[in-house]
Z-matrix of the N, CA and C atoms (Angstrom, degrees):
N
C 1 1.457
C 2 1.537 1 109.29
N 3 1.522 2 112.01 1 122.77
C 4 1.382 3 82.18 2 172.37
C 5 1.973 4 122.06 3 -114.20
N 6 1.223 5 120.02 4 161.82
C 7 1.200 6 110.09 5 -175.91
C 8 1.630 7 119.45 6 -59.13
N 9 1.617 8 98.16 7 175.91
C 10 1.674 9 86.42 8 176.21
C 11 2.068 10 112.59 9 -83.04
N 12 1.270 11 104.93 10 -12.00
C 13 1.081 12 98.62 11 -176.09
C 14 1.641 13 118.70 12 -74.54
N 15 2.110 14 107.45 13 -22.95
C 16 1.189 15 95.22 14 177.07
C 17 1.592 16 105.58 15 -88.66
N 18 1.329 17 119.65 16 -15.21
C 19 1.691 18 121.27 17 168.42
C 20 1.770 19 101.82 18 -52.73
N 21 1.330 20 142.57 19 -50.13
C 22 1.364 21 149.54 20 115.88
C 23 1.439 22 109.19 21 53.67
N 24 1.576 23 93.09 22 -94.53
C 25 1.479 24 129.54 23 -159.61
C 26 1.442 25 87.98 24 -85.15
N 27 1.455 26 143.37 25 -63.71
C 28 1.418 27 135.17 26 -155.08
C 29 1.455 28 96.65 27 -70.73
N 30 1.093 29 134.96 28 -32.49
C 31 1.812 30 142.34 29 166.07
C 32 1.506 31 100.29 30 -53.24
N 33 1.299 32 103.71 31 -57.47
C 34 1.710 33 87.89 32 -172.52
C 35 1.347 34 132.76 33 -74.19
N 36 1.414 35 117.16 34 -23.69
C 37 1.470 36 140.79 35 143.92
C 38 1.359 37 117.72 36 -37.16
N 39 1.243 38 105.82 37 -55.79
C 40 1.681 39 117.47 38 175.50
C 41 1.298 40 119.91 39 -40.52
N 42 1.511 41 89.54 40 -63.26
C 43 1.711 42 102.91 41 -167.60
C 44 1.495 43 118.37 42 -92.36
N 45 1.521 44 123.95 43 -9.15
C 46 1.564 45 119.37 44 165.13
C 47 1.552 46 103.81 45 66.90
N 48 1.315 47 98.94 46 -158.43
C 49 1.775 48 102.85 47 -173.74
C 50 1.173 49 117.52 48 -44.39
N 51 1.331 50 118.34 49 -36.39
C 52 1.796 51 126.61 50 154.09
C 53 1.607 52 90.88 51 -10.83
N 54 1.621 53 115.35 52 -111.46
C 55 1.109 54 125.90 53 -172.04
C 56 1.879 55 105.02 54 110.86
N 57 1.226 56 104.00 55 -177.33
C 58 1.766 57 114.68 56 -172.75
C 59 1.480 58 82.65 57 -125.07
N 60 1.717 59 81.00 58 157.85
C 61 1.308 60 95.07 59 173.82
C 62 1.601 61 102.81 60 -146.84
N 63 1.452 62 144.01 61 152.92
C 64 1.475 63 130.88 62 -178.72
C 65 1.623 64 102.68 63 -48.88
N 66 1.049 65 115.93 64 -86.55
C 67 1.583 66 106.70 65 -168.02
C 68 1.702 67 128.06 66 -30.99
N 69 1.389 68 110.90 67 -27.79
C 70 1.234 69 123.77 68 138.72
C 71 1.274 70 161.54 69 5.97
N 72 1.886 71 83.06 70 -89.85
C 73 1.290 72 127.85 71 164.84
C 74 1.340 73 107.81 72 -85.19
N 75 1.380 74 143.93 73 -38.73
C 76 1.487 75 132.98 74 170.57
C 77 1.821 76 94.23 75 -57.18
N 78 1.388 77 122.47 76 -43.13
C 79 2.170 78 100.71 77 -154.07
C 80 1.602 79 79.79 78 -77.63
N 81 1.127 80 142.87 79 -34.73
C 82 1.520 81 129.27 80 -172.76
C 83 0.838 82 146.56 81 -60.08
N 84 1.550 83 103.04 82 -70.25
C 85 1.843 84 108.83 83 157.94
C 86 1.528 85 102.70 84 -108.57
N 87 1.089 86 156.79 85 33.58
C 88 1.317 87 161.16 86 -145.48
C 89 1.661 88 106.04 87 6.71
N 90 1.131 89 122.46 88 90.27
C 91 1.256 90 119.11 89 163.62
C 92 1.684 91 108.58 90 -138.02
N 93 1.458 92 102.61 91 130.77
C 94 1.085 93 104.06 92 165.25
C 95 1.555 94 125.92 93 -83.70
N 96 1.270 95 138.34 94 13.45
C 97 1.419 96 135.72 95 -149.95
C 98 1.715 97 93.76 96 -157.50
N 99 1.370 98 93.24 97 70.82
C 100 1.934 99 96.40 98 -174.85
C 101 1.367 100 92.73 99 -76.90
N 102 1.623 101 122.13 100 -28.95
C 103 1.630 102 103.46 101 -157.50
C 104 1.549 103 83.77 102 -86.55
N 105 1.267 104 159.29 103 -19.73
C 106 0.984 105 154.09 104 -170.15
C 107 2.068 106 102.31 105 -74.01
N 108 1.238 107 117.59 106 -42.77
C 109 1.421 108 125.16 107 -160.03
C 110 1.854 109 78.65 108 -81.22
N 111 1.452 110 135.10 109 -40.81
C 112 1.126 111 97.35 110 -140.66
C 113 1.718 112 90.13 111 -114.92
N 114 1.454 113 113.43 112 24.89
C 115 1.552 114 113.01 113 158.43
C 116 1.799 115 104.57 114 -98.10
N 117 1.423 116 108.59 115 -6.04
C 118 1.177 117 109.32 116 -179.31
C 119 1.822 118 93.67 117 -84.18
N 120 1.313 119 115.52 118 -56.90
C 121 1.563 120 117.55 119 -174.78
C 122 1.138 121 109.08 120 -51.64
N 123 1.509 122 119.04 121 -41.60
C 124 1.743 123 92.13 122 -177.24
C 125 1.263 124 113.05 123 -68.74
N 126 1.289 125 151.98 124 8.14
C 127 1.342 126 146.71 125 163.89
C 128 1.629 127 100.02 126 -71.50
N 129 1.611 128 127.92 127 -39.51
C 130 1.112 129 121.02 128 -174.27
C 131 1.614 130 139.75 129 -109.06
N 132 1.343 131 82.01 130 17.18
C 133 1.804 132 100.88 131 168.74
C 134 1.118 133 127.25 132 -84.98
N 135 1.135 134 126.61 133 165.05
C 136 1.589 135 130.00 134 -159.88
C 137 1.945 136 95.51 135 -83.20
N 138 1.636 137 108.93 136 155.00
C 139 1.354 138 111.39 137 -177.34
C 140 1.658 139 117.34 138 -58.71
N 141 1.360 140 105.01 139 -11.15
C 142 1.124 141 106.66 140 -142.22
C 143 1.740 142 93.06 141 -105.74
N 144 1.561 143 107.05 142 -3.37
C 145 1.600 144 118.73 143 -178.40
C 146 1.352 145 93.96 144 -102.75
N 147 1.608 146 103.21 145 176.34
C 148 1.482 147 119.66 146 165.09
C 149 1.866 148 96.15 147 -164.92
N 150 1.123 149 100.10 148 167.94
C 151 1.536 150 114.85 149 -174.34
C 152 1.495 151 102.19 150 -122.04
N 153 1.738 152 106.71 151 139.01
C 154 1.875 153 90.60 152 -169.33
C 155 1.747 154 59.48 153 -137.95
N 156 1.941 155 85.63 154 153.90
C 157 1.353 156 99.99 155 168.00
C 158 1.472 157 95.21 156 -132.05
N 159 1.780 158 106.51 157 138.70
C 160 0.867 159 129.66 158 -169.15
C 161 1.412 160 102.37 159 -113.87
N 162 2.140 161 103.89 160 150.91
C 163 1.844 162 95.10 161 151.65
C 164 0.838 163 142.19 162 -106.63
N 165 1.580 164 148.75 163 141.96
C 166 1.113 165 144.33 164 -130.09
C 167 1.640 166 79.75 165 -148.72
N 168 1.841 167 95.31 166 163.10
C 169 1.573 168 101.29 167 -179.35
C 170 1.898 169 89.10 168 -143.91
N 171 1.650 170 100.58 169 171.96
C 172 1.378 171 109.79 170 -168.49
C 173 1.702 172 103.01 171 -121.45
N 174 1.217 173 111.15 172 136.43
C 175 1.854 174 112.03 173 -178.59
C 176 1.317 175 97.24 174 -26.15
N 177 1.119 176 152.30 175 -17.85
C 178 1.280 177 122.95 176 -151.83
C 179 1.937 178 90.96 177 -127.69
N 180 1.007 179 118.02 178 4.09
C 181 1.439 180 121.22 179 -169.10
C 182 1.326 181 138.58 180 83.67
N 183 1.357 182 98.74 181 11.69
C 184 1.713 183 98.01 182 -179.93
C 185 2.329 184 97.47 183 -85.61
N 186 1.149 185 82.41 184 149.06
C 187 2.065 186 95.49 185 175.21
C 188 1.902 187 92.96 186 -100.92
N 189 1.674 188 88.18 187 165.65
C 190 1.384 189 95.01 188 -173.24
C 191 1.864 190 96.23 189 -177.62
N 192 1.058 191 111.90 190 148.98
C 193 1.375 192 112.80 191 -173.23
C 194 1.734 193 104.07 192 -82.29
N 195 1.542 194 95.23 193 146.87
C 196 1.423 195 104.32 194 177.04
C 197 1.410 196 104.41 195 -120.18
N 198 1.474 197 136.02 196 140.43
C 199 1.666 198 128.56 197 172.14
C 200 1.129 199 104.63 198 -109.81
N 201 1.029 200 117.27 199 141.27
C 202 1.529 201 133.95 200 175.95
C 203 1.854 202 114.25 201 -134.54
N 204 1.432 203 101.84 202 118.20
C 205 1.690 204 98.95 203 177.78
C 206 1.464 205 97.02 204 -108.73
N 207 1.866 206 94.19 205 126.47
C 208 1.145 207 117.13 206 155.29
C 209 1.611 208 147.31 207 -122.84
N 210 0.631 209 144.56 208 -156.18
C 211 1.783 210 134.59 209 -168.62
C 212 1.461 211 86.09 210 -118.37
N 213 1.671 212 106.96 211 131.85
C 214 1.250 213 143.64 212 172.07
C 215 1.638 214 105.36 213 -66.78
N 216 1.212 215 136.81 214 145.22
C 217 1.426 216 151.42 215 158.18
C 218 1.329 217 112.82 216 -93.99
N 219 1.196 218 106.09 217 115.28
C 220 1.292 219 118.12 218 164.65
C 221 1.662 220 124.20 219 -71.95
N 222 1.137 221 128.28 220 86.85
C 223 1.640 222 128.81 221 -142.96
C 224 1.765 223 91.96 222 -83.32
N 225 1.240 224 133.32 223 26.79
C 226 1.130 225 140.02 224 178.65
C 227 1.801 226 102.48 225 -121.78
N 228 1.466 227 113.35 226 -12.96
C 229 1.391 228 112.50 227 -166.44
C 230 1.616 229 96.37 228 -123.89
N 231 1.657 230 111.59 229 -0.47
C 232 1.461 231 89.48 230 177.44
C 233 1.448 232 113.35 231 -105.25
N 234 1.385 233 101.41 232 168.80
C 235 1.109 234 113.84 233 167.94
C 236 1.296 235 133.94 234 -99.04
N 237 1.612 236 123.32 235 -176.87
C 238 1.511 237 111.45 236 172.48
C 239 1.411 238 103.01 237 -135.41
N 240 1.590 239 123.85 238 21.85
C 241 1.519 240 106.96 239 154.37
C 242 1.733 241 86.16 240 -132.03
């Protein structure tokens, strides 16, 4: 079985710049408490991830958080050309 937090992380992997969003995350894995699953996920992602939450707004103007997991920079491995 797996939890909703690792349904979570394989969702956010999945979908890339896409990203989750609560309403989302309730038709998917049914959870109401995405910001809850995904302060739990960042404890369990790889070093090399991070989770950014973004804001997003709805045609009609309401805001609402969006998550998006992306790959961490190593500012020791980048470059500038």
């Amino acid at each position: 079985m797996t939890t909703q937090t690792e349904a979570v992380i394989r969702l956010l992997r999945e979908r890339g710049e896409q990203g989750l969003t609560p309403l989302e995350a309730l038709h998917l894995i049914g959870s109401f408490r995405l910001g809850a699953r995904v302060w739990d996920a960042r404890q369990l992602i790889r070093r090399d991830e991070e989770i950014v939450t973004e804001r997003a707004a709805s045609p009609s103007g309401k805001t609402f958080a969006r998550y998006v997991l992306r790959r961490r920079i190593d500012p020791e491995q980048a470059t500038l050309w």
